[in-house]
C-alpha positions as CSV (number, residue, x, y, z in Angstrom):
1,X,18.9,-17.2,9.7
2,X,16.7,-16.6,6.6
3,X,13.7,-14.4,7.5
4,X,10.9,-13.6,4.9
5,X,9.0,-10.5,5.4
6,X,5.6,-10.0,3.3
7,X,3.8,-7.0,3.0
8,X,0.3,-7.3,2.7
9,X,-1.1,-3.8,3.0
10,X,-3.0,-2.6,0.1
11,X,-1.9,0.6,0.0
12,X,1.1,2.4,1.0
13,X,1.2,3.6,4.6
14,X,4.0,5.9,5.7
15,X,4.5,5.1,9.7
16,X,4.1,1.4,8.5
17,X,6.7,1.2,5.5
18,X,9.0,2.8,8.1
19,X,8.7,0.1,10.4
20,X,9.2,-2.7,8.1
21,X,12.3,-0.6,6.7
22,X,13.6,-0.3,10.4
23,X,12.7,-4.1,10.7
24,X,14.6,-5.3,7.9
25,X,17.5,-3.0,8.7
26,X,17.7,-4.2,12.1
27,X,17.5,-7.9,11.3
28,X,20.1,-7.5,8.5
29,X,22.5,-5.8,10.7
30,X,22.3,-9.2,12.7
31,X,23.5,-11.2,9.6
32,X,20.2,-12.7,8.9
33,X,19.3,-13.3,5.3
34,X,15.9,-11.1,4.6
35,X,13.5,-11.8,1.8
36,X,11.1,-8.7,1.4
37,X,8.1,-8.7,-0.6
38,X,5.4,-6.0,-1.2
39,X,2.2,-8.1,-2.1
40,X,0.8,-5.5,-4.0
41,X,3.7,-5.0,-6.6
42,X,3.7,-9.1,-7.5
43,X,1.2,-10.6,-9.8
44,X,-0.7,-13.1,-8.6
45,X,-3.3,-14.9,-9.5
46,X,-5.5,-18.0,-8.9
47,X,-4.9,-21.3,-9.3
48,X,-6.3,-22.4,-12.3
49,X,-5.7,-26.4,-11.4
50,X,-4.0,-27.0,-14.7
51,X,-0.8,-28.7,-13.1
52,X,1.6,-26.7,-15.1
53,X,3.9,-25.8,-12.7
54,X,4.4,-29.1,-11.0
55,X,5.3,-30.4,-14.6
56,X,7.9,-27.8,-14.8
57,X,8.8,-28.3,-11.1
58,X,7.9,-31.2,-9.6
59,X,7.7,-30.6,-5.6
60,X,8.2,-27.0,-5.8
C-alpha cells in the first residue's frame, strides 16, 4: 500500500517527531510504500494562476 505522511507542524516537537518516526517505521516494516514530508522544509508558495505547470504537465 502507498501511504503519504505530511508533517504540518511549524516547528519541531520532540514527542511528536518520535511518533511519526515510530509510525513510519511500523508501517514500513509491513511492506507499505511511505512518502514522508516535513511541510516546513518544502517551498511553497501560492498559486499565481499563470497555468505554467499544466503546460508543462497537463493533468498533473
Amino acid at each position: 500500500m502507498k501511504i503519504t505522511i505530511l508533517n504540518g507542524a511549524s516547528e519541531e516537537s520532540g514527542t511528536f517527531e518520535e511518533c511519526l518516526e515510530k509510525l513510519v517505521e511500523s508501517l514500513s516494516k509491513m511492506k507499505n510504500e511511505i512518502q514522508f514530508f516535513k511541510l516546513r522544509d518544502l517551498q511553497i508558495k501560492q498559486c499565481m494562476g499563470c497555468f505554467v505547470c499544466w503546460v508543462e504537465t497537463p493533468g498533473e
